[in-house]
N, C-alpha and C positions, 0 to 999 in steps of 0.2 A: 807549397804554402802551408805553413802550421796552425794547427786548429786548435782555436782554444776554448780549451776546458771547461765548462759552465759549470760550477758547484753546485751542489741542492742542497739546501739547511734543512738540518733532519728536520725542523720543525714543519717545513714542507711537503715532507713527506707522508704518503699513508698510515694512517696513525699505528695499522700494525707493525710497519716497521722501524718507528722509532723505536730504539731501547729502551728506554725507561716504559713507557708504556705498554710497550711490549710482556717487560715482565711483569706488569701489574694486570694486565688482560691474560698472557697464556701459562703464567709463570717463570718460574727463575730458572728451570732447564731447559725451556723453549730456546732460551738467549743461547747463540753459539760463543767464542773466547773474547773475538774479537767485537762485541756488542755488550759482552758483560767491562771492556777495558773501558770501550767507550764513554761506561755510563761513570767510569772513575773518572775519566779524564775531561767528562765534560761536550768540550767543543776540538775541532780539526785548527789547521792553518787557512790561509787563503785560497790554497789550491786541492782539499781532502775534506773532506768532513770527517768527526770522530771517528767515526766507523771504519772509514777508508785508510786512516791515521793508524789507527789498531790493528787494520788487517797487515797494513806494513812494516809496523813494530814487530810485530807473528811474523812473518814472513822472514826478515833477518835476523828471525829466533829458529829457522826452520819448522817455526809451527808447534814448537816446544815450549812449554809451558816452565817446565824447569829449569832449559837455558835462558828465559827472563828472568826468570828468577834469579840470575847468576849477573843480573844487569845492575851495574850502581846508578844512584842518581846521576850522577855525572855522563857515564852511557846512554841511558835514558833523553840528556839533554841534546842530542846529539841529532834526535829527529825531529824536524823542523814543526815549531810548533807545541812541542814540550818541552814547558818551561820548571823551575827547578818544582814548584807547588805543585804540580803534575807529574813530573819522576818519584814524588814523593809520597802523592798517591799510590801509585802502583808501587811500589817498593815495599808500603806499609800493607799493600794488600798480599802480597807474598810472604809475608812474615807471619802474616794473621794463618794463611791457609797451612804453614808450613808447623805452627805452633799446634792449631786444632789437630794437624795428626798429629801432633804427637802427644797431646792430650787424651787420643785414644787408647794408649797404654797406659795402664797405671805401672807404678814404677813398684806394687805390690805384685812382679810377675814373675814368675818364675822361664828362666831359660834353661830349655830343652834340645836345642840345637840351635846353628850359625844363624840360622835364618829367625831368630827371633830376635838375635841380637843385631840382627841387621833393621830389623823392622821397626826397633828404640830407636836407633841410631841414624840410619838414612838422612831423616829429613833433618839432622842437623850436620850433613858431611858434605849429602848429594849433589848440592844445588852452589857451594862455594867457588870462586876464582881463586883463592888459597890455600893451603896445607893446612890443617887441623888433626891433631890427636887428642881421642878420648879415653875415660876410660870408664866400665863399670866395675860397681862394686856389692859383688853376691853373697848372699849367706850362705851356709853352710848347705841349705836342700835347694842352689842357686834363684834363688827369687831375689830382685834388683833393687838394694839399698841406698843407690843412689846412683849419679852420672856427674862426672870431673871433667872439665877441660883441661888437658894437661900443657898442652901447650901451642901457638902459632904458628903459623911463618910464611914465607911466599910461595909462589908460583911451586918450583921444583922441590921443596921439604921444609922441615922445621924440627927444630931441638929439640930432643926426647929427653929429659931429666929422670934416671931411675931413682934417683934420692924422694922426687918429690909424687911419682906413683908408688912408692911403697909405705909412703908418709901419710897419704890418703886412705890406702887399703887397710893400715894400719887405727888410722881415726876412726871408721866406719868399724872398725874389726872382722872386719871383709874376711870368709873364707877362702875365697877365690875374686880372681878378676879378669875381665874380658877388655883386650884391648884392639880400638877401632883410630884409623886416619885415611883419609880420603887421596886418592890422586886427581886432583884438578885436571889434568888430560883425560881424561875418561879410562886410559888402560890401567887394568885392577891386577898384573900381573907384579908380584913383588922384584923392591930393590936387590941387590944386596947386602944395602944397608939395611933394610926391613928385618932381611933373615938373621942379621947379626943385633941390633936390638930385641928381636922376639928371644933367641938362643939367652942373650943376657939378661932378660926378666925375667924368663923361665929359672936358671940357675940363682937366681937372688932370692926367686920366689919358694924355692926349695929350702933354701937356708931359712927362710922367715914364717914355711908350715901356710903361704898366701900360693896358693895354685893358679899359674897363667894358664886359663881354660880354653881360650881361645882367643885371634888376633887377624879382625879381619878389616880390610881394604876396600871402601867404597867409591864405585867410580858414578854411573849418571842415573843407572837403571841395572847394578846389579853390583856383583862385590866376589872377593877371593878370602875365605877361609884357610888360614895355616892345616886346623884341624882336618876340615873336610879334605881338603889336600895331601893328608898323611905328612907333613909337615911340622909337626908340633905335638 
């Protein structure tokens, strides 16, 4: 015999444990992931409350914060209960979280190793379901004069145009430049098509007095360095 369910409306519940009151009585860290979604989304379905709704959203994100991040509206609408103004939410809440870091760098910074240019870069590579290549563009004692999207594409790559990163390094009068694209599978081990576009900007880049400094691959939570790799 199946038992059914009784729901409790947070509003029924102990006032500590609703969210929104929650953070207003213990603060905004008290709230754990799924209490902070909750209070974007509002309310549950007929059978979850927000809360319950959030924690299972998490859950077939493995509790990754980043692979929601990786969820379109469309994904989003998938779990019963959230409808499109609600993917929509949370969508634009990952975009906010993802911009403020990268707000933390000022793009007056100079790069000193892989790992700084991994740290601009990340949060606009990390979190995507597609291929993206960037590029930056250093001055001469490498401090960051800007950030270029060079170009899209799906799931397994996208078109690397060397006319139109040298066009760019050129406008900025870029000394040098650092080039980044993401593998949407999480593995950061290079193509070899990778090796053969890095070989061919490096060589163009020599003709043009624009030094390719380094050329790195971000997968979820880390990333592959041509340079650090003796590579490049």
């Amino acid at each position: 015999m199946a038992l059914n369910k009784q729901r409790i409306s947070i509003k029924n519940w102990a006032e500590d444990d609703r969210p929104r009151e929650k953070l207003l009585l213990k603060g905004k860290n008290s709230l754990s992931d799924a209490e902070l979604i909750a209070i974007l989304i509002g309310s549950g379905n007929n059978e979850e409350s927000a809360v319950e709704l959030s924690k299972r959203i998490l859950q077939a994100c493995s509790n990754n914060l980043n692979k929601l991040a990786k969820l379109s509206v469309n994904d989003l609408q998938q779990f019963k209960g959230i409808g499109e103004a609600k993917a929509i939410s949370i969508v634009a809440a990952m975009e906010l979280a993802r911009r403020r870091k990268d707000e933390k760098i000022s793009e007056d910074y100079a790069i000193k190793s892989s790992n700084d240019a991994y740290q601009i870069l990340q949060s606009f590579l990390s979190d995507l379901p597609h291929e993206e290549f960037w590029m930056l563009n250093l001055s001469r004692n490498n401090k960051v004069k800007s950030k270029f999207l060079i170009s899209r594409g799906g799931i397994s790559g996208t078109v690397v145009d060397t006319r139109i990163i040298f066009k760019q390094a050129i406008q900025e009068l870029a000394s040098g430049i650092i080039l980044a694209h993401n593998h949407p599978s999480g593995n950061i081990q290079p193509s070899e098509q990778d090796f053969k576009i890095t070989e061919k900007i490096k060589k163009a880049g020599e003709l043009l007095d624009i030094k390719l400094i380094d050329h790195i691959i971000i997968g979820d939570k880390n990333y592959y360095s041509f340079v650090d790799e003796g590579k490049l």
